[in-house]
N, C-alpha and C positions, 0 to 999 in steps of 0.2 A: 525186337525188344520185348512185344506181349509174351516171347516165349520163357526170355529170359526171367523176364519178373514169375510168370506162374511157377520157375524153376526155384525161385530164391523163397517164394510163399513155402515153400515144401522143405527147405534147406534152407533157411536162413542164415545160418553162420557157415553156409560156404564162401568163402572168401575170394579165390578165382571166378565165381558165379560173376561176385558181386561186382570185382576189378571190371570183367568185361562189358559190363553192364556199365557201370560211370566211363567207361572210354564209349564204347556206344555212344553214350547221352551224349559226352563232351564233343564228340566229332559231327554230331546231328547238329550242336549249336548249344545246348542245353548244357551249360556251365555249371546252375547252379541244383540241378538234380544230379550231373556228377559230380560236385562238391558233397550234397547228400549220402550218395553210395560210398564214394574213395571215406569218408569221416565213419560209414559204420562199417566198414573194412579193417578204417585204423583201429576203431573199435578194439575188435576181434584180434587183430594184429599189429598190435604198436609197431614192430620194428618192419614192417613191411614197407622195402624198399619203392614198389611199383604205387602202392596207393599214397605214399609223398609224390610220386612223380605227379600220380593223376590230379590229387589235391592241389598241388602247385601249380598246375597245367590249368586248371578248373577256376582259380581263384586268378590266375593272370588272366585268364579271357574275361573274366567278368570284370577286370579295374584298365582293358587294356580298351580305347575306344574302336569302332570298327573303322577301317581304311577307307578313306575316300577317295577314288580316283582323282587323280590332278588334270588336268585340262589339257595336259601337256604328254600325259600316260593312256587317256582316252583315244579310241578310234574316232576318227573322223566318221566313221557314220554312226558315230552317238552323239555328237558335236553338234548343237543346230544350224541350221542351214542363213549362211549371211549374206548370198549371193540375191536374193531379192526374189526367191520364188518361192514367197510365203503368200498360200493359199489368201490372208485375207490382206484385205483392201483396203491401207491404213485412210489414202487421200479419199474414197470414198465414205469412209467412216468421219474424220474429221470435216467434208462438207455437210455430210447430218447431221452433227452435231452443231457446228460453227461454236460460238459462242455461247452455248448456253449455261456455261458456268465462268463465271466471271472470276477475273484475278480475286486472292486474297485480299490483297491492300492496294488500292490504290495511290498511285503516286501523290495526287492529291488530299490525300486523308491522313497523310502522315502530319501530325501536329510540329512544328518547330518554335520552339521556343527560346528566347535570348534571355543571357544568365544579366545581362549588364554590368554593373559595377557590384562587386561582388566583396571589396573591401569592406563596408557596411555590412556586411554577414559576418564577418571573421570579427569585427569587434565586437558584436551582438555577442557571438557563441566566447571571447575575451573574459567579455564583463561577467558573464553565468557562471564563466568557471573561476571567475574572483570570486564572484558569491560564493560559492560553494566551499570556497578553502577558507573565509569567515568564518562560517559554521561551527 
């Protein structure tokens, strides 16, 4: 690609330079330096069919996210191992530790509180919105 660029410093409005040059970029990964090239391509050549493909091509990789294998599409020896022969030592890690973090909430800290007789509220908030439509 360094060759190509020091080709285009010298010829800038060559046009196939430049084409080659953003399909280059775009197949390396580099979407938005061949959006760059295929734009000052169109520049030079509005009706030029190749530098809409490459622009098109350029600007879909950049809005399109990249594939993630599905769990289902992976090999198994990328998959991790669920068979039990993981190097570390969950039951001797959890006897080092035992307890030394304590639940969040303990059972008995949770506050309960009884609403009782709750009629006596509802005539309270009655009477307020009587007042209020006095006014």
């Amino acid at each position: 690609m360094s060759s190509l660029r020091r080709a285009l410093e010298g010829n800038p409005a060559d046009v196939i330079l430049r084409l080659h040059l953003a399909q280059m970029l775009l197949a390396s990964g580099d979407a938005a330096g061949a959006i760059t090239e295929a734009s000052t391509a169109l520049g030079a050549d509005p009706n030029n069919q190749q530098a809409l493909h490459v622009l098109m091509s350029a600007a879909k990789a950049l809005t399109t996210p990249p594939e993630v294998p599905s769990v289902s599409t992976a090999r198994s020896s990328e998959l991790p191992s669920t068979t039990g022969s993981s190097s570390f030592d969950w039951e001797r890690a959890e006897h080092e530790i035992g307890s030394a973090v304590p639940p969040f909430v303990q059972a008995e800290q949770i506050p309960v509180t009884t609403i009782g007789d709750a009629s006596g509220r509802y005539d309270d908030l009655a009477a307020l919105m009587n007042g209020k439509k006095r006014r």
